[in-house]
C-alpha positions as CSV (number, residue, x, y, z in Angstrom):
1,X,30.1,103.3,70.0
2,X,30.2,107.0,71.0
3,X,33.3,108.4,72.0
4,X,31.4,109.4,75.6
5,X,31.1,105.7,76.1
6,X,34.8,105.2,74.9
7,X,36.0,106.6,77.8
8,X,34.2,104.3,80.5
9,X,36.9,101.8,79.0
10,X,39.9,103.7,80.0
11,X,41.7,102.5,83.0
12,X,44.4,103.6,82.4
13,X,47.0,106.2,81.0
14,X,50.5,105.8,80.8
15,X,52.6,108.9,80.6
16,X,56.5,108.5,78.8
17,X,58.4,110.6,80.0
18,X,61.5,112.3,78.2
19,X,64.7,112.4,80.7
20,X,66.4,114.4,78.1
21,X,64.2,117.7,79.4
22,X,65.3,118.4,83.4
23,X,63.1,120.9,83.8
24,X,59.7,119.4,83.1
25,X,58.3,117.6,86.3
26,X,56.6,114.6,85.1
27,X,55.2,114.1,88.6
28,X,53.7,117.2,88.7
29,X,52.2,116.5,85.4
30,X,50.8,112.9,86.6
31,X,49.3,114.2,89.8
32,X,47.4,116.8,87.6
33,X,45.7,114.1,85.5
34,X,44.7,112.0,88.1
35,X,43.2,115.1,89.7
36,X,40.9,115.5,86.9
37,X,40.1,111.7,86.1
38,X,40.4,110.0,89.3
39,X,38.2,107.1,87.6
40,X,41.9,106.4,85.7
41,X,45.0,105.3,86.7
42,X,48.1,107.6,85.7
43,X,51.6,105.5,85.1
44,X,54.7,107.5,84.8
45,X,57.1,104.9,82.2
46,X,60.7,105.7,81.4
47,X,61.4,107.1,77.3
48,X,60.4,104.9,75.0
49,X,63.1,105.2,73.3
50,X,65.4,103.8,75.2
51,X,63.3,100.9,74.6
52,X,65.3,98.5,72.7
53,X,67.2,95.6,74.1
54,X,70.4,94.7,72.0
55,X,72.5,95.9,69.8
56,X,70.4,94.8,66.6
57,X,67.3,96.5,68.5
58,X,69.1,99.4,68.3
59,X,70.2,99.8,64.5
60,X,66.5,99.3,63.4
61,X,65.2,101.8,65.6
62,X,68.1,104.3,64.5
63,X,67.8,103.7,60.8
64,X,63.5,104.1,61.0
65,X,64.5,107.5,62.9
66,X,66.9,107.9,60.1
67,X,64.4,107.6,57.6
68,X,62.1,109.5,59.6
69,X,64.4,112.7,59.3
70,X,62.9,115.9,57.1
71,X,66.0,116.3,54.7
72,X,64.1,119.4,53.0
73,X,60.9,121.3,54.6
74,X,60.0,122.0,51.0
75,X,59.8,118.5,50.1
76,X,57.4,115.2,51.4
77,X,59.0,112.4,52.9
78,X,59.0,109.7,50.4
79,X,56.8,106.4,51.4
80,X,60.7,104.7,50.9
81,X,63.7,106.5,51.3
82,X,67.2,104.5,52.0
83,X,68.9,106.3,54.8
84,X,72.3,107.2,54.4
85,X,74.6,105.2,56.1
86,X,75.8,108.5,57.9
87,X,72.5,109.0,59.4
88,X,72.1,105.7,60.9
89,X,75.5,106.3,62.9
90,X,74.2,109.3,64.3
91,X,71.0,108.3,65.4
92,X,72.7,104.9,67.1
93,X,75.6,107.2,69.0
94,X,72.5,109.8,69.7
95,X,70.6,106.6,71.7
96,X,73.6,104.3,72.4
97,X,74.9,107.9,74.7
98,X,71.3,108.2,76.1
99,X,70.9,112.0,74.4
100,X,67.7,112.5,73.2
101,X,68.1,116.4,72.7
102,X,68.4,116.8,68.9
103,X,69.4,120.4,67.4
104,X,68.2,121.3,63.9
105,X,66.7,118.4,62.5
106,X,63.0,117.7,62.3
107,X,61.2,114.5,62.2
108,X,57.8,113.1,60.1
109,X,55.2,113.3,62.9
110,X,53.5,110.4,61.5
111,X,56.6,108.4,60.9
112,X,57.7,108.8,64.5
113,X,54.3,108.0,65.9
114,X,54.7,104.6,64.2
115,X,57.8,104.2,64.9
116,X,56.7,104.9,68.6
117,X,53.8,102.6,68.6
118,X,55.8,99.7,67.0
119,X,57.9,100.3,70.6
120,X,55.0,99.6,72.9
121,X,54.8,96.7,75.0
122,X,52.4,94.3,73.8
123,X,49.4,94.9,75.6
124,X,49.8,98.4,75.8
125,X,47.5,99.4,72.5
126,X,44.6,98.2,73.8
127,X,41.6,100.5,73.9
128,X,41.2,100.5,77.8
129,X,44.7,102.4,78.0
130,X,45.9,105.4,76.5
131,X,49.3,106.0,75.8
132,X,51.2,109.4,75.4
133,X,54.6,110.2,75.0
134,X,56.8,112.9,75.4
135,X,59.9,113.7,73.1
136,X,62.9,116.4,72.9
137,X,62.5,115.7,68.8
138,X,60.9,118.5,66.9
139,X,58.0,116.7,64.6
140,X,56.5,118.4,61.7
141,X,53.4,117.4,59.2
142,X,53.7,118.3,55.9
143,X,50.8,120.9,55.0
144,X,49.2,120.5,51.1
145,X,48.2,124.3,51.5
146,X,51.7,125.6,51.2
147,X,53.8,122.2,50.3
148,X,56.0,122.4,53.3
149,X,56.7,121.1,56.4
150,X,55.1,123.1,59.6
151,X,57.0,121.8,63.0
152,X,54.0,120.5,65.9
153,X,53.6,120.8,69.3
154,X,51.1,117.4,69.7
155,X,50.2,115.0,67.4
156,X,47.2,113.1,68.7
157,X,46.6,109.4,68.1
158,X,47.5,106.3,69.3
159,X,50.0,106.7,70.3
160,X,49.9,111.0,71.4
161,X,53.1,112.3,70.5
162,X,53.9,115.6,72.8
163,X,57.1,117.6,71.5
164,X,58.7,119.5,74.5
165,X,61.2,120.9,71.2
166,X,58.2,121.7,69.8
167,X,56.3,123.6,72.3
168,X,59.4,126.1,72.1
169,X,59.5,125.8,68.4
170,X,56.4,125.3,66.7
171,X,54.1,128.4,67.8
172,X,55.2,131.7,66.0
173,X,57.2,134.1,68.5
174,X,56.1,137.9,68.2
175,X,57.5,140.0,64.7
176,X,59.8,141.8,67.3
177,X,61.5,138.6,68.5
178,X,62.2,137.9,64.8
179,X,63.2,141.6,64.0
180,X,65.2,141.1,66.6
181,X,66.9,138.1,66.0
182,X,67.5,139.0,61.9
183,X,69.6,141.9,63.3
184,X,71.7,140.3,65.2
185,X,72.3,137.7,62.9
186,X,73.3,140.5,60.4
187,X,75.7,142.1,62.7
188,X,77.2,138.5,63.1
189,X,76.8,138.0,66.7
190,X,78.0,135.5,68.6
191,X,75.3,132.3,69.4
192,X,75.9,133.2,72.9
193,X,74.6,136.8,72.1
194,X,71.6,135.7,70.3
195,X,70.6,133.1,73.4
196,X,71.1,136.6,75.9
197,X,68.7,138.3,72.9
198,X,66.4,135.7,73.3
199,X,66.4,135.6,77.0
200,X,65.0,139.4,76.4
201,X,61.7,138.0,75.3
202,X,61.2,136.0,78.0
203,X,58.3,136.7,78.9
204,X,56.8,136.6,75.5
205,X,57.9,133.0,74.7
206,X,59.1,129.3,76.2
207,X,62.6,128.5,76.2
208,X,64.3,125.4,76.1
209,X,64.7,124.6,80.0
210,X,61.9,127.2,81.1
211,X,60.7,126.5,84.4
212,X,57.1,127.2,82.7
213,X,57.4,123.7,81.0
214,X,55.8,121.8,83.2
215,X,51.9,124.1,83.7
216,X,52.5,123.9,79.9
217,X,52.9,120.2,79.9
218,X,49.6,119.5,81.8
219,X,47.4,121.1,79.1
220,X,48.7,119.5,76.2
221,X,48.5,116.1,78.0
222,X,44.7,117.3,78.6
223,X,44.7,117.7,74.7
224,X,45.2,114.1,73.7
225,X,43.2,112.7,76.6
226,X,39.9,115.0,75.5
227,X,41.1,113.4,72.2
228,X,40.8,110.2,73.2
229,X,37.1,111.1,74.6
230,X,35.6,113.4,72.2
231,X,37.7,113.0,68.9
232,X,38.3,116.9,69.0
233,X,41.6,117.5,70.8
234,X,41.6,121.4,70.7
235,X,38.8,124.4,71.8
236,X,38.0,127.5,70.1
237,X,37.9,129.5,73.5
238,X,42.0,131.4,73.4
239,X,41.1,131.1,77.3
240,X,40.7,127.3,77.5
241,X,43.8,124.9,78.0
242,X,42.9,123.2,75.3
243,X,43.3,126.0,72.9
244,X,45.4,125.2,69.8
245,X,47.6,128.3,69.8
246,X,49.3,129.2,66.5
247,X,51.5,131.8,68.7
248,X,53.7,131.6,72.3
249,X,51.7,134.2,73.1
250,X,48.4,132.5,72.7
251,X,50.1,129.8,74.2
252,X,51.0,131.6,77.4
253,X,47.6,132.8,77.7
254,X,46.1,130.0,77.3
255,X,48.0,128.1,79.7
256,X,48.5,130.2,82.2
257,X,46.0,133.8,81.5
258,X,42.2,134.1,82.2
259,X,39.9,133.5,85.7
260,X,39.6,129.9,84.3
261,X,41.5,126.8,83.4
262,X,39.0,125.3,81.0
263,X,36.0,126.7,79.3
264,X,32.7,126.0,80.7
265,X,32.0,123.0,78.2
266,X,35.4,121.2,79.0
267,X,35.0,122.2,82.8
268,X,31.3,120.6,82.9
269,X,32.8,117.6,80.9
270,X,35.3,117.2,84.1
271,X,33.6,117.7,86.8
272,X,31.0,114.7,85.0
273,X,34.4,112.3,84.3
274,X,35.3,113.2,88.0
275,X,31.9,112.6,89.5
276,X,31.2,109.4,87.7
277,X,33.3,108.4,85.0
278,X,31.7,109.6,81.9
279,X,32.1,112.4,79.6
């Protein structure tokens, strides 16, 4: 089966949203998709994570996030690796308190993927629905080139995994941001003063509760859907949405630069899905 005739079982997409992130409209988002497949229906579903039902629930989840955690960038997460007993606290106050926001500590994309697809409803991972869900937690792959971890805005699968940390984090700011940022650190600035330093480039790069979030947000969901229909998620046009950008910059661009929204191959393949359901 082709992945064009994959998509004519699709009905629908459910979107999970991450409450930790106020200034993403999910809404906004879900109204976008549907304007580009109207063939599918769009669901908006609470976090995932907030999933679990008792008390036992919860300590499984927190110790797989547990385990899940990158102790060391420079080393791979082992296949088994007892948490520490410290770590499972943490992650179970983290959910029990309903903040998802996590500062400093990256997660195994793949190991949080399944932890998210083991969290699912049954029924939910059939083929005819797509599933994608957004997350405050920064999620890395570890690369063989250089034997380190490398955080990631999108990891696409089943389920997609969309990190709003990581679409601040994970593409390279410019060499004068981290200039920038080495000086003040040298001078010993306050962390209030390095957050005003950062608000300086601005324009050059997302920040945590950028109101730009949200145009950002619709792309990347575009990523894992043309995923799901073509088995290529990104474009090599810089112009296109789907562009994988290594750098805020690009990223910027990308989402919000150019006379076009999609290249013409990806624009064809919508206007086709949105005339008559196929790709």
């Amino acid at each position: 089966m082709g992945y064009s005739e994959r998509l004519d079982l699709i009905s629908s997409i459910h979107i999970y949203m991450e409450p930790g992130c106020a200034s993403l409209d999910f809404d906004e988002v879900a109204e976008y998709v549907a304007g580009l497949l109207p063939a599918a229906e769009i669901m908006l579903r609470d976090s995932l994570l907030d999933s679990w039902i008792d008390d036992d629930g919860l300590r499984v989840l927190a110790t797989r996030l547990a385990m899940a955690k990158v102790r060391d960038l420079n080393r791979q997460l082992p296949a088994e690796r007892p948490p520490l007993t410290g770590e499972i606290t943490y992650e179970k106050r983290r959910l029990d308190d309903g903040r998802n926001q996590v500062y400093g500590l990256l997660y195994d994309a793949f190991a949080f993927s399944d932890i998210c697809l083991d969290l699912l409803p049954p029924g939910k991972t059939c083929l005819e629905q797509l599933n994608i869900v957004f997350t405050n937690q920064l999620i890395g792959t570890w690369e063989i080139a250089d034997r380190r971890y490398h955080a990631r805005t999108i990891i696409c699968g089943s389920p997609s995994i969309i990190s709003i940390s990581g679409l601040v984090e994970a593409p390279a700011k410019s060499p004068a941001y981290y200039l920038a940022r080495r000086s003040a650190e040298a001078f010993g600035l306050a962390e209030e003063s390095k957050v005003e330093l950062a608000s300086s480039f601005a324009d050059d790069c997302l920040g945590p509760e950028d109101g730009r979030l949200t145009e950002v947000a619709k792309g990347y969901v575009m990523q894992a859907i043309v995923y799901r229909i073509t088995g290529e998620a990104f474009c090599e046009d810089p112009g296109c949405r789907l562009y994988n950008a290594h750098w805020q910059r690009e990223l910027l661009e990308a989402q919000f630069g150019g006379d076009y929204e999609y290249c013409r191959k990806h624009s064809q393949m919508f206007r086709r899905l949105a005339k008559d359901g196929k790709a």
